[in-house]
PyMOL commands that place a pseudoatom at each C-alpha (Angstrom):
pseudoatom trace, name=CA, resn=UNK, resi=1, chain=A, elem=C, hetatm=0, pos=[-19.873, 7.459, -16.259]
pseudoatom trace, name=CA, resn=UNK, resi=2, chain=A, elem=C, hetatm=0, pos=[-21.711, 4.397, -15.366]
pseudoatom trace, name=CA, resn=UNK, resi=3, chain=A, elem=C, hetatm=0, pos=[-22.382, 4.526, -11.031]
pseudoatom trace, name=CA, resn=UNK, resi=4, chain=A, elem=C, hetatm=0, pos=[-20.880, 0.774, -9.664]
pseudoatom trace, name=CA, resn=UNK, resi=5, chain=A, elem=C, hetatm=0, pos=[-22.583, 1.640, -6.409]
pseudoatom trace, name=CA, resn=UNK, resi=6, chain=A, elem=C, hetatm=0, pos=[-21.552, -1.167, -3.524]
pseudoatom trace, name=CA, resn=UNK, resi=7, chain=A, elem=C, hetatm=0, pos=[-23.468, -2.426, -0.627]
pseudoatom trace, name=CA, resn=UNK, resi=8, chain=A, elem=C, hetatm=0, pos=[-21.353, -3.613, 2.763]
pseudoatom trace, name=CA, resn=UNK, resi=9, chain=A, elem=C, hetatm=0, pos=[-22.641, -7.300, 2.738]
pseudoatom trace, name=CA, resn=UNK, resi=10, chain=A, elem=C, hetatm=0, pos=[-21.433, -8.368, 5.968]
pseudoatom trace, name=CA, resn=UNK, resi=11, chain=A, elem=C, hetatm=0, pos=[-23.956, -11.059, 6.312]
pseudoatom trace, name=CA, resn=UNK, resi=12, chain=A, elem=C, hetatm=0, pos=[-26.230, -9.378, 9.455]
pseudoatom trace, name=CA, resn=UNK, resi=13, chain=A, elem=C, hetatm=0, pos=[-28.566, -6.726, 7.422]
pseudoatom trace, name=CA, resn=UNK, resi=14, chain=A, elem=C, hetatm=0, pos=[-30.939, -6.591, 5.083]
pseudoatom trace, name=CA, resn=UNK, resi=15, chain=A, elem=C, hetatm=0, pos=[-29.748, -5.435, 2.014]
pseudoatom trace, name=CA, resn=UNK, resi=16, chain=A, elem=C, hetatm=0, pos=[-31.828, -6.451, -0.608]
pseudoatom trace, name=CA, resn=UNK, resi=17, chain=A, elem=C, hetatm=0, pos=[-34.288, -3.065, -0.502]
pseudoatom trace, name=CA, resn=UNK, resi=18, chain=A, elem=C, hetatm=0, pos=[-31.046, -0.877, -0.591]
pseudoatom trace, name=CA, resn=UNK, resi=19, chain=A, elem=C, hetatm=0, pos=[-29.952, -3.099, -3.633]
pseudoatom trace, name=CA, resn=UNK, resi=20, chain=A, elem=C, hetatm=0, pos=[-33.796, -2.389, -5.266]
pseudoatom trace, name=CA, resn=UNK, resi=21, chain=A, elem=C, hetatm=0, pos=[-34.008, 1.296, -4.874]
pseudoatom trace, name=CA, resn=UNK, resi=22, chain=A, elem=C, hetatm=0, pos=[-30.062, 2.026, -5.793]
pseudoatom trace, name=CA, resn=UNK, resi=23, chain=A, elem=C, hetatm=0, pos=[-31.487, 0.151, -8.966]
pseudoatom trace, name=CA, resn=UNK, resi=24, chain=A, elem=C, hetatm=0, pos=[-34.527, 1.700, -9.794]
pseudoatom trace, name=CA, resn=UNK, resi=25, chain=A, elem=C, hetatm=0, pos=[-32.386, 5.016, -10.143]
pseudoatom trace, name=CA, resn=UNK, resi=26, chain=A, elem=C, hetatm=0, pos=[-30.333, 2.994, -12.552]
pseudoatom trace, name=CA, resn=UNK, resi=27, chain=A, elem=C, hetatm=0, pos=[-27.338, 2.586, -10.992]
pseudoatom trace, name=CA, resn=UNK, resi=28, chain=A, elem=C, hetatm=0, pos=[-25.081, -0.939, -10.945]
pseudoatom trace, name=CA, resn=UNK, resi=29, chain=A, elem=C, hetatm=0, pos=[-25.055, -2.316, -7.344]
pseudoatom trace, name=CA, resn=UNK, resi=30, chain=A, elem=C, hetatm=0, pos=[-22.476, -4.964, -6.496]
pseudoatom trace, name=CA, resn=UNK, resi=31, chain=A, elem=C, hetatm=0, pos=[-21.987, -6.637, -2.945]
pseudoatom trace, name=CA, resn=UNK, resi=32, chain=A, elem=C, hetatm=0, pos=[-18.908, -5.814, -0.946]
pseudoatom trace, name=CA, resn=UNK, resi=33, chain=A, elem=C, hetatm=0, pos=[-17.889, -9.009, 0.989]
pseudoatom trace, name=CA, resn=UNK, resi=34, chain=A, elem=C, hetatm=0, pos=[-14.138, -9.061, 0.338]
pseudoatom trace, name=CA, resn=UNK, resi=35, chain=A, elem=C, hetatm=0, pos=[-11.596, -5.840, 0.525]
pseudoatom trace, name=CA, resn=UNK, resi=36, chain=A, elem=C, hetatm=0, pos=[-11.003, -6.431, -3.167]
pseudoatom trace, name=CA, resn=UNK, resi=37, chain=A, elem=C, hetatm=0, pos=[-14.438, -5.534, -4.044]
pseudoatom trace, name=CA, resn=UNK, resi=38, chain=A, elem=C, hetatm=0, pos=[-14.001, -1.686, -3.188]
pseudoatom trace, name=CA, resn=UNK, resi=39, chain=A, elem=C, hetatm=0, pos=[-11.728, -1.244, -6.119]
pseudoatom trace, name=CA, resn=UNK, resi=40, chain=A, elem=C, hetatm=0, pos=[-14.118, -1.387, -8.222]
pseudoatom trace, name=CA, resn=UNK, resi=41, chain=A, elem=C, hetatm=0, pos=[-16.809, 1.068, -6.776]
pseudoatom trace, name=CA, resn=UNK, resi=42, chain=A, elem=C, hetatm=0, pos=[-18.060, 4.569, -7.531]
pseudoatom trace, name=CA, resn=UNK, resi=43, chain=A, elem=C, hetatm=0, pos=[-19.670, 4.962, -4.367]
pseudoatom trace, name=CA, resn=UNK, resi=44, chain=A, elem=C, hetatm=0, pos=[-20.211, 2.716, -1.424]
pseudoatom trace, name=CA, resn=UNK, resi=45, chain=A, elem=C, hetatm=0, pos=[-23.308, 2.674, 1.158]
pseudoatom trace, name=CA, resn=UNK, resi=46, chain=A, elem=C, hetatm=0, pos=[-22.717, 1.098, 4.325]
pseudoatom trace, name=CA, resn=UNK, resi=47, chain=A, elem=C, hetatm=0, pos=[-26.549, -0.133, 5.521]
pseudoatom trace, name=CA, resn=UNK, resi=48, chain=A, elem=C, hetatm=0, pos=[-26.810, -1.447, 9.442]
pseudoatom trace, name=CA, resn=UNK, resi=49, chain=A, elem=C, hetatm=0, pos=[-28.956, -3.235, 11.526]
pseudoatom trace, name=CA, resn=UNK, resi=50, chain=A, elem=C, hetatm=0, pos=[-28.484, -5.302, 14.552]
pseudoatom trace, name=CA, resn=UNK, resi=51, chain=A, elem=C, hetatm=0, pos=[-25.028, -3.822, 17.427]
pseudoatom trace, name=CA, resn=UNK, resi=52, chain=A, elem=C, hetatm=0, pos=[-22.913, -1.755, 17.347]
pseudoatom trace, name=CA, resn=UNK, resi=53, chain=A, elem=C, hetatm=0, pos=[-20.394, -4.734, 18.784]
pseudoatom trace, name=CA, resn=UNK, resi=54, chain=A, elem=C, hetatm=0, pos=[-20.970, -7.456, 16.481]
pseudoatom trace, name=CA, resn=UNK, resi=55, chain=A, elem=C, hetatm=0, pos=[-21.443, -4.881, 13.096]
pseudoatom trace, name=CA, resn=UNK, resi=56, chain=A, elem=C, hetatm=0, pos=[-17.607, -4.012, 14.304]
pseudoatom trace, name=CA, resn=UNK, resi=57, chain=A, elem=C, hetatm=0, pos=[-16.554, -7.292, 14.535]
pseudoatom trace, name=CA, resn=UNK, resi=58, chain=A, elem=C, hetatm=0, pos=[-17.973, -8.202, 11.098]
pseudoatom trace, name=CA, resn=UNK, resi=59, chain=A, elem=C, hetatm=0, pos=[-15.748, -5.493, 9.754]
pseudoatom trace, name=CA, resn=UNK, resi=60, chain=A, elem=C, hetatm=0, pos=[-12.857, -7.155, 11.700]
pseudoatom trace, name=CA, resn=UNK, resi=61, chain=A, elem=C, hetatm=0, pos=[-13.127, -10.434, 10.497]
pseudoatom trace, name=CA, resn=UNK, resi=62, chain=A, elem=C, hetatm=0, pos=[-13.537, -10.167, 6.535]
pseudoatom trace, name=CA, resn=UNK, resi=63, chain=A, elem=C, hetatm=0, pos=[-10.509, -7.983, 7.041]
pseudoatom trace, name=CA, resn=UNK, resi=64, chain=A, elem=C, hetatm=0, pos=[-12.568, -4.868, 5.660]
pseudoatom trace, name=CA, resn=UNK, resi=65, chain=A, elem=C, hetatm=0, pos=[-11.637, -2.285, 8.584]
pseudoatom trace, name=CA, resn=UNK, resi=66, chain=A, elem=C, hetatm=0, pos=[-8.430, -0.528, 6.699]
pseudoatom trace, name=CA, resn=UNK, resi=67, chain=A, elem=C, hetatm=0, pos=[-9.363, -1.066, 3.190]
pseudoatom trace, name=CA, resn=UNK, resi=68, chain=A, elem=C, hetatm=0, pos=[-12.775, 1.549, 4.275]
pseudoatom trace, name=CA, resn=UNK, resi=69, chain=A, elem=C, hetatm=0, pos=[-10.979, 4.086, 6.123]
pseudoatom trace, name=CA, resn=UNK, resi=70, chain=A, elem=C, hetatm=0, pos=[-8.705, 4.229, 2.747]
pseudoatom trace, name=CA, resn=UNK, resi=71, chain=A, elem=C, hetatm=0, pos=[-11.931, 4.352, 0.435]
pseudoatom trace, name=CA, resn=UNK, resi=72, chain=A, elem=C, hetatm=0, pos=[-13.372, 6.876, 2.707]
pseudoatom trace, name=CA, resn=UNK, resi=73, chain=A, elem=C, hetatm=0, pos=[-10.791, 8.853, 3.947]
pseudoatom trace, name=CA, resn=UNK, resi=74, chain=A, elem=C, hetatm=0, pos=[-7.601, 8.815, 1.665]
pseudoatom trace, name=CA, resn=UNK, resi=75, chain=A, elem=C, hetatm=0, pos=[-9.363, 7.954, -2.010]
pseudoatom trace, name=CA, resn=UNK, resi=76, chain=A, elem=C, hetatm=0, pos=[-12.444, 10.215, -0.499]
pseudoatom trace, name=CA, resn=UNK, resi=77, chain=A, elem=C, hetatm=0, pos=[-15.220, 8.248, -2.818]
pseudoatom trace, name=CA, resn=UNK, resi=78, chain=A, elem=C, hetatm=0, pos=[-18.896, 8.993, -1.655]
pseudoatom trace, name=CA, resn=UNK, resi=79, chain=A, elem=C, hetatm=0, pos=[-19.725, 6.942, 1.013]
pseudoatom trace, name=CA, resn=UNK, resi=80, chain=A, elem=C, hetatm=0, pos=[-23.661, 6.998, 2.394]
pseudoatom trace, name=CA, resn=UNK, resi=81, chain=A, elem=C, hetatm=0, pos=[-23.962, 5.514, 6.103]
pseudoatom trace, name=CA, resn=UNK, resi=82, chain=A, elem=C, hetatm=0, pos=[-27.421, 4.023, 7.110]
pseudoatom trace, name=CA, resn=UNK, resi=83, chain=A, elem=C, hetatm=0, pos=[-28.136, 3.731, 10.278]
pseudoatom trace, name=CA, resn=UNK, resi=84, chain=A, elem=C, hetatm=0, pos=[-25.703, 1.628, 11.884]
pseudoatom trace, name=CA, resn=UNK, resi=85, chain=A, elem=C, hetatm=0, pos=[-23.736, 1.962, 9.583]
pseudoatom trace, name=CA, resn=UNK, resi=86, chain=A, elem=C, hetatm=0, pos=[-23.638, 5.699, 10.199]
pseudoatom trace, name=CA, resn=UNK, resi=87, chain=A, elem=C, hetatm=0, pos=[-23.187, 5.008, 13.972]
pseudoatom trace, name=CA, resn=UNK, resi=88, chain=A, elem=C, hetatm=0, pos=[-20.161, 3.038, 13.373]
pseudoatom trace, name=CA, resn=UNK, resi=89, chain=A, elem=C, hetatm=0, pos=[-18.076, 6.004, 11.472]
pseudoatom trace, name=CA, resn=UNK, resi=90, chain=A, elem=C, hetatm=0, pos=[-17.694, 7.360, 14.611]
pseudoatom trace, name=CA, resn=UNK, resi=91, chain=A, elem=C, hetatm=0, pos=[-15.940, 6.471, 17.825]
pseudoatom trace, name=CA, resn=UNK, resi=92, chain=A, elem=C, hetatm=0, pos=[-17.625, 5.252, 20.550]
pseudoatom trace, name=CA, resn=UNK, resi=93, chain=A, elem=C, hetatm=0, pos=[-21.472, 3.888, 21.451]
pseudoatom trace, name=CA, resn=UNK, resi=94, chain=A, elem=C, hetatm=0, pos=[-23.075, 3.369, 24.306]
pseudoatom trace, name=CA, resn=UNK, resi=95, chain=A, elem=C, hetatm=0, pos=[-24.567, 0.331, 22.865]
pseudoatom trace, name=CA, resn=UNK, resi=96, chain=A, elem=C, hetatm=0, pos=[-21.175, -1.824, 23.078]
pseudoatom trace, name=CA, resn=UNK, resi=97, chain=A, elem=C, hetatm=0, pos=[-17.592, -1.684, 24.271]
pseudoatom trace, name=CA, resn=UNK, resi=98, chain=A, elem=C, hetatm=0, pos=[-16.137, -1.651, 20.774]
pseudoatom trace, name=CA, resn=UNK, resi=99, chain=A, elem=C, hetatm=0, pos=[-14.684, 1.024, 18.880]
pseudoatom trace, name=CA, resn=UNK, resi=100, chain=A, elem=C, hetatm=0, pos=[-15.853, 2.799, 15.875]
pseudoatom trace, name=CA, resn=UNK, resi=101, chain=A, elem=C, hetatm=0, pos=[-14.158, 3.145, 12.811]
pseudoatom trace, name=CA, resn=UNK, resi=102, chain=A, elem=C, hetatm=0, pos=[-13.747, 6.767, 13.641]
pseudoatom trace, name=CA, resn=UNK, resi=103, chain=A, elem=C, hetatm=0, pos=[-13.951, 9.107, 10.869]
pseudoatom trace, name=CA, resn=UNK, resi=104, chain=A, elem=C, hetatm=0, pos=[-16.062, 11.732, 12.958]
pseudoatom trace, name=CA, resn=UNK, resi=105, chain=A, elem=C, hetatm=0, pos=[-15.823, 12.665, 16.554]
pseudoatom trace, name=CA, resn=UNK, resi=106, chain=A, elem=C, hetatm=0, pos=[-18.826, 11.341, 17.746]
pseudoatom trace, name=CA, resn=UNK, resi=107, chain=A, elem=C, hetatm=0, pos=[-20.433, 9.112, 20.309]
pseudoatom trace, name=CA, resn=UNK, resi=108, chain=A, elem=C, hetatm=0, pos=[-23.288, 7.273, 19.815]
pseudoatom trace, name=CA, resn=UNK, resi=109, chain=A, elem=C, hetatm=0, pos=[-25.672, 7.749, 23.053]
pseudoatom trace, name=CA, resn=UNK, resi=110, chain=A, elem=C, hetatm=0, pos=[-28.846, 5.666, 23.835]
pseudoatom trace, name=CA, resn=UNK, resi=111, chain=A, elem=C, hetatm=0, pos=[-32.227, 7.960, 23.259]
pseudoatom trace, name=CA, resn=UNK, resi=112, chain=A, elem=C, hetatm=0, pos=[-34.242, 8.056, 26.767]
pseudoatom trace, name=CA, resn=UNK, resi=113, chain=A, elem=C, hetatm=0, pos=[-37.821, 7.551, 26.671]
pseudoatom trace, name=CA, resn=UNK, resi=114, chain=A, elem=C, hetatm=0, pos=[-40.672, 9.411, 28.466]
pseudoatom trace, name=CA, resn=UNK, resi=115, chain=A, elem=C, hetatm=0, pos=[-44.200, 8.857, 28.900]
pseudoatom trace, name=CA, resn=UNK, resi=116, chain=A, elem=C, hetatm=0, pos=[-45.255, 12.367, 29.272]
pseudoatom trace, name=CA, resn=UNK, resi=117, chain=A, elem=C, hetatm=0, pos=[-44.406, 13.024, 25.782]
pseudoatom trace, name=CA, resn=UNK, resi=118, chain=A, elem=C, hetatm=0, pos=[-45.049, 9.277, 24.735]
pseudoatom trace, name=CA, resn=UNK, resi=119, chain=A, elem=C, hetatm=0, pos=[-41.621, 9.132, 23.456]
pseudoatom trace, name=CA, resn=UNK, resi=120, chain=A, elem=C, hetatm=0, pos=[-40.722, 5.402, 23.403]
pseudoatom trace, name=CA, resn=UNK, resi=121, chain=A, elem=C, hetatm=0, pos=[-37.484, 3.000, 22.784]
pseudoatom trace, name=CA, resn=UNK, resi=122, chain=A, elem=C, hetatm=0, pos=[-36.968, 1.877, 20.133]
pseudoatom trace, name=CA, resn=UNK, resi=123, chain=A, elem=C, hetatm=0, pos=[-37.898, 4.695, 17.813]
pseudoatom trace, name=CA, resn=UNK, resi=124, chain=A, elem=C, hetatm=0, pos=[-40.128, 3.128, 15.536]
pseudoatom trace, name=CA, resn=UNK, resi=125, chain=A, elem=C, hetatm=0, pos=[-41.830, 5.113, 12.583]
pseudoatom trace, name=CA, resn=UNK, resi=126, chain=A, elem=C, hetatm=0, pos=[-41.912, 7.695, 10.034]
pseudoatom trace, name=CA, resn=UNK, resi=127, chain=A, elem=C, hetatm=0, pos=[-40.635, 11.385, 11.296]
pseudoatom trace, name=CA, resn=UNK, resi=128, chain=A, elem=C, hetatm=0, pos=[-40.010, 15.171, 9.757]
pseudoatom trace, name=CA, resn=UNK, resi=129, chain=A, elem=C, hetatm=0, pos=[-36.590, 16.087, 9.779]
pseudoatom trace, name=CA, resn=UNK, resi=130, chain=A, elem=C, hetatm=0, pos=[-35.775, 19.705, 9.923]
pseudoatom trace, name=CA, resn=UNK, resi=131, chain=A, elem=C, hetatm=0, pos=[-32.988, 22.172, 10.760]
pseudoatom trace, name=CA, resn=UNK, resi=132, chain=A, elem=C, hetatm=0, pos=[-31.319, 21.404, 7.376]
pseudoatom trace, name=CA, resn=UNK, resi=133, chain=A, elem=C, hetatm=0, pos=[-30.120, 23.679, 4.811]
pseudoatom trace, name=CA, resn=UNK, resi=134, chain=A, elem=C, hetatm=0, pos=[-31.589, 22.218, 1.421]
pseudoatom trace, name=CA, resn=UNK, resi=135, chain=A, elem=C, hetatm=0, pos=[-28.685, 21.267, -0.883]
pseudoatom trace, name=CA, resn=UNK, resi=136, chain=A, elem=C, hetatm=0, pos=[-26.292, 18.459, -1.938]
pseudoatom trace, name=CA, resn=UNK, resi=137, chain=A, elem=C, hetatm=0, pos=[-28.129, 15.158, 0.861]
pseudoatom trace, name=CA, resn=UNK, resi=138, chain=A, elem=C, hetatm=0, pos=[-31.136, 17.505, 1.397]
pseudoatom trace, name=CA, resn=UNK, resi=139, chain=A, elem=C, hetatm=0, pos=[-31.763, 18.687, -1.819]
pseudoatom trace, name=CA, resn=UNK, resi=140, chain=A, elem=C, hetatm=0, pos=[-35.681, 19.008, -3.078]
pseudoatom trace, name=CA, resn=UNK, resi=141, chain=A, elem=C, hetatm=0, pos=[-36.204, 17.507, 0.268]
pseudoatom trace, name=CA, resn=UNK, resi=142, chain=A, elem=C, hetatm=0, pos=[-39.312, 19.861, 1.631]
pseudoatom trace, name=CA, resn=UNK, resi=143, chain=A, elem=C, hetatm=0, pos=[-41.518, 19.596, 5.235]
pseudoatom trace, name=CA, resn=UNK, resi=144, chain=A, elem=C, hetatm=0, pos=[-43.716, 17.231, 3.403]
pseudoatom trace, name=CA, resn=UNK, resi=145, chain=A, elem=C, hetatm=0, pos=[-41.278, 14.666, 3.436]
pseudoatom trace, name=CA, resn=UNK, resi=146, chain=A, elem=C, hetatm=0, pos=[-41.191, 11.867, 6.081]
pseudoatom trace, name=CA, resn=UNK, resi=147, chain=A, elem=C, hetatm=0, pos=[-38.237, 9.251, 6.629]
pseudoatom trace, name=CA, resn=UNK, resi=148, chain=A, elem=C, hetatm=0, pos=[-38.902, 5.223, 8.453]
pseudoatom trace, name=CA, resn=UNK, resi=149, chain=A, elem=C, hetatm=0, pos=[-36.749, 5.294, 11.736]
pseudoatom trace, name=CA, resn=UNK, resi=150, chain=A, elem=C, hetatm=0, pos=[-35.915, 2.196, 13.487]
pseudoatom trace, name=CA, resn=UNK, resi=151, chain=A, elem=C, hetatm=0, pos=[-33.546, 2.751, 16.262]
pseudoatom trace, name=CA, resn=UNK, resi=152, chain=A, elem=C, hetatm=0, pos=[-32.572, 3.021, 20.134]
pseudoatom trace, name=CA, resn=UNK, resi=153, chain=A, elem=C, hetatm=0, pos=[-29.333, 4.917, 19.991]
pseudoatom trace, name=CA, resn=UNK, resi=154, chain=A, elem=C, hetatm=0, pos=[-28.431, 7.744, 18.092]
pseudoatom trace, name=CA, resn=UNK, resi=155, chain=A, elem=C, hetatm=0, pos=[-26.005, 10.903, 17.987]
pseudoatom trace, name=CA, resn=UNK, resi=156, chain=A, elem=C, hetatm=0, pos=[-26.596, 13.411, 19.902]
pseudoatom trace, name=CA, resn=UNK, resi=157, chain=A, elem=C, hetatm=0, pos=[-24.602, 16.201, 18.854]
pseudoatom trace, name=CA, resn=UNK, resi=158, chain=A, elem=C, hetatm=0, pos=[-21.621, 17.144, 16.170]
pseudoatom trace, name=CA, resn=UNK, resi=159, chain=A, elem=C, hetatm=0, pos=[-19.039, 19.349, 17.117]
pseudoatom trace, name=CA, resn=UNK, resi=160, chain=A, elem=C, hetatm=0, pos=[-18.202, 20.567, 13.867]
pseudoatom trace, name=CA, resn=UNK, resi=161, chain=A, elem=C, hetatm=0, pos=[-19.809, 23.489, 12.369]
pseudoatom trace, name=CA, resn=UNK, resi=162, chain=A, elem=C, hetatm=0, pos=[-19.141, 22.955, 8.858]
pseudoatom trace, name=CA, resn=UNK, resi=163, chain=A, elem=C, hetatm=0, pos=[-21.551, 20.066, 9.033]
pseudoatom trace, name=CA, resn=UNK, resi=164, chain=A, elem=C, hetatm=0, pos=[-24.742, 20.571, 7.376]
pseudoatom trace, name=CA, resn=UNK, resi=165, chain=A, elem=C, hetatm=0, pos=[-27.323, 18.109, 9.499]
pseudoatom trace, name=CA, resn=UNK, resi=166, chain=A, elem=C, hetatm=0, pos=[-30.829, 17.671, 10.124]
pseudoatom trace, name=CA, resn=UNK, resi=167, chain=A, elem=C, hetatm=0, pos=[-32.802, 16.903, 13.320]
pseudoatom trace, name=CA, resn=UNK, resi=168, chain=A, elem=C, hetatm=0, pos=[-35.156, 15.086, 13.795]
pseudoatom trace, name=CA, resn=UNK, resi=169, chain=A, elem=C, hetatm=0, pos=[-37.569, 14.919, 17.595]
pseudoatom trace, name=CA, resn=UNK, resi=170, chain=A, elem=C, hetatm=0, pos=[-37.686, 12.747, 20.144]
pseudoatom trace, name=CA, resn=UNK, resi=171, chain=A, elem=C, hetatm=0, pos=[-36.724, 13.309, 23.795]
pseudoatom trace, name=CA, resn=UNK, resi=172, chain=A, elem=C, hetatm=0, pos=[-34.436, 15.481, 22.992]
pseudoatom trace, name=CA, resn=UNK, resi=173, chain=A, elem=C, hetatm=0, pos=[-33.163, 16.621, 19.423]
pseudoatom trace, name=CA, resn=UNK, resi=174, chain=A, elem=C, hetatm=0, pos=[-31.370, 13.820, 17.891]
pseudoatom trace, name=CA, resn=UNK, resi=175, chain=A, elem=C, hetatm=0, pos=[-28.873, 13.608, 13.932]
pseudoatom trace, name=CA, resn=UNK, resi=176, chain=A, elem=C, hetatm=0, pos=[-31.447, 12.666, 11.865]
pseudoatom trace, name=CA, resn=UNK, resi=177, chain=A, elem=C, hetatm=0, pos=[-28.970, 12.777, 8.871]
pseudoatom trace, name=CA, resn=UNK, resi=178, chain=A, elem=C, hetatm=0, pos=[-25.426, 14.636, 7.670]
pseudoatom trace, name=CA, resn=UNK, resi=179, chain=A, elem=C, hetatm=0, pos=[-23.147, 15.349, 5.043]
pseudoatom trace, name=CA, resn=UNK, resi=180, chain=A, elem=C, hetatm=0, pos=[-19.629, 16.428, 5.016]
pseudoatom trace, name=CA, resn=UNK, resi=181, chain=A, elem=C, hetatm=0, pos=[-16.862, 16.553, 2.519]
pseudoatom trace, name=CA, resn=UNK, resi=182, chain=A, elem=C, hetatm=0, pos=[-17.319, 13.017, 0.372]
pseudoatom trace, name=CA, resn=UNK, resi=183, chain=A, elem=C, hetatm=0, pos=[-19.549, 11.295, 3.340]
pseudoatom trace, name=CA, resn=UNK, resi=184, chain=A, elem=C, hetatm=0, pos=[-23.583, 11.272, 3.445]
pseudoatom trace, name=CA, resn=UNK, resi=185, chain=A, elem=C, hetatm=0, pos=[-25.276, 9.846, 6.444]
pseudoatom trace, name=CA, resn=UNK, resi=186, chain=A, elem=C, hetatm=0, pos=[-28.938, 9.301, 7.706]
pseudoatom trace, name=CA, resn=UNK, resi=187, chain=A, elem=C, hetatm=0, pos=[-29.975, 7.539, 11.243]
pseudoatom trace, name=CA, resn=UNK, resi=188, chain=A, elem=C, hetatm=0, pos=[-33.347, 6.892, 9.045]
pseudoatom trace, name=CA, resn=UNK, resi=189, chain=A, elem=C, hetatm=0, pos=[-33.495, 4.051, 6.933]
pseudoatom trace, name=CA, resn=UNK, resi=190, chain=A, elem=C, hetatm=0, pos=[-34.101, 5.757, 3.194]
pseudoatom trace, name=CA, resn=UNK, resi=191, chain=A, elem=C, hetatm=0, pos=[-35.011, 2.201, 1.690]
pseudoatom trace, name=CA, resn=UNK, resi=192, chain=A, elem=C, hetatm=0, pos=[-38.120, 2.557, 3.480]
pseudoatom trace, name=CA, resn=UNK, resi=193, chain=A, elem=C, hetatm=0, pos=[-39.341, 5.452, 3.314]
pseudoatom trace, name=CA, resn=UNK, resi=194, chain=A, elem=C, hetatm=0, pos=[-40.724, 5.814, -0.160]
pseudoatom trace, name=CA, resn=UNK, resi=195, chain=A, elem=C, hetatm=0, pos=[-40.546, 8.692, -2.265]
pseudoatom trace, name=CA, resn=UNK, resi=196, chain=A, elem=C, hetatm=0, pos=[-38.716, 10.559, 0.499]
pseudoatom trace, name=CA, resn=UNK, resi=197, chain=A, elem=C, hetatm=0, pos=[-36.158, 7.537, 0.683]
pseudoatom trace, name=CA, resn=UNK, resi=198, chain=A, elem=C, hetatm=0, pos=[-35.461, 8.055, -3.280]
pseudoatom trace, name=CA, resn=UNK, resi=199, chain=A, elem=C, hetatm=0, pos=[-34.879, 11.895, -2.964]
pseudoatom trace, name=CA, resn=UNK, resi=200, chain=A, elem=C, hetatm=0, pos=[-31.892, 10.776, -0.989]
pseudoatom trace, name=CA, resn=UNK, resi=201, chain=A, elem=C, hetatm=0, pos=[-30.254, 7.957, -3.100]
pseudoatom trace, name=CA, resn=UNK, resi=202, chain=A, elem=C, hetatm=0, pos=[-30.753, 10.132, -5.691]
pseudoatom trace, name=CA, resn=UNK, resi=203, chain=A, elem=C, hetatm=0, pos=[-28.876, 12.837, -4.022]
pseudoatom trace, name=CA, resn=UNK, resi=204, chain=A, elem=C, hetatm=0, pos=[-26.486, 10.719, -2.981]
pseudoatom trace, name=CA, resn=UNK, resi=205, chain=A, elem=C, hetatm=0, pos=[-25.700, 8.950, -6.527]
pseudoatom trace, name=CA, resn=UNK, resi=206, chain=A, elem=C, hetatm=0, pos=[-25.548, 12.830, -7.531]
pseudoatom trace, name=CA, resn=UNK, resi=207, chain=A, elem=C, hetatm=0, pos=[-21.668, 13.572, -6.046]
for i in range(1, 207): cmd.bond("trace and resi %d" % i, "trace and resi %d" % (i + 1))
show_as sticks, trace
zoom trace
């Protein structure tokens, strides 16, 4: 069956990369801007940049916010998170006083920096990730591998042990990426990271 793989288009991230690479695996990309558009999908990727507030309040006002928890939660199609837009599945963020969307139990904390360690905000560049077990998100991904980050805040921990996750270093140990039951998320941006980047669409367009 033909993957009709859509792309959140709420009008405050680039998407067009997402759109290229989804393609180049040869999968149909269409635009979500309208609740109506998920009924058509296969999968869905929700890509992020800018806050956590005003991502939320996108959602809000193109009336999107129920018609996603159904898709992800109750119809349970894959759904890939990208950053922010793995930061706003769950429920709180430092970065803002707005709510998640709240599939996972999770709070979004801001990374510290250090100059002992030369650990800097934001966290800008390409990093291992590691603690992962290699199948399903992580599959034929190997310690050669690097992924683009581009970020200040970040989750810290999961309290779920049937979570398969990776880590990736800064201060302290931060979700570099996750999967669980029908959703895939990475705090990395897999657009731009290359070869590494397509090991993950790939995996994802897989389920």
């Amino acid at each position: 069956m033909k993957k009709i793989v859509g792309i959140l288009d709420l009008g405050i991230s680039n998407i067009s990369s997402v759109k290229n690479a989804i393609e180049f695996l040869g999968a149909q990309t269409y635009f979500v801007q309208k609740k109506k558009d998920l009924k058509k999908l296969t999968h869905l990727i929700i890509p992020g940049t800018g806050s956590f507030d005003s991502f939320k309040k996108e959602i809000i006002k193109k009336d999107l916010y129920k018609d996603l928890i159904k898709f992800i939660s109750i119809e349970k199609k894959p759904t890939l998170g990208i950053c922010l837009g793995m930061q706003i599945l769950g429920k709180t963020s430092e970065e803002g006083k707005e709510k998640g969307i709240g599939i996972f139990d999770y709070k979004i904390q801001k990374l510290k920096s250090s100059k002992e360690m030369n650990y800097k905000i934001p966290n800008i560049g390409f990093q291992k990730i590691f603690n992962y077990r290699g199948e399903k998100l992580f599959k034929d991904v190997d310690e050669n591998d690097v992924f683009y980050f581009l970020h200040s805040y970040a989750i810290k921990d999961i309290n779920n042990n049937k979570i398969n996750y990776a880590l990736a270093s800064h201060s302290k140990d931060f979700i570099a990426a996750f999967y669980y039951d029908n959703v895939y998320c990475v705090q990395f941006h897999p657009e731009k990271s290359q070869i590494s980047g397509i090991k993950i669409f790939k995996n994802f367009l897989s389920v």
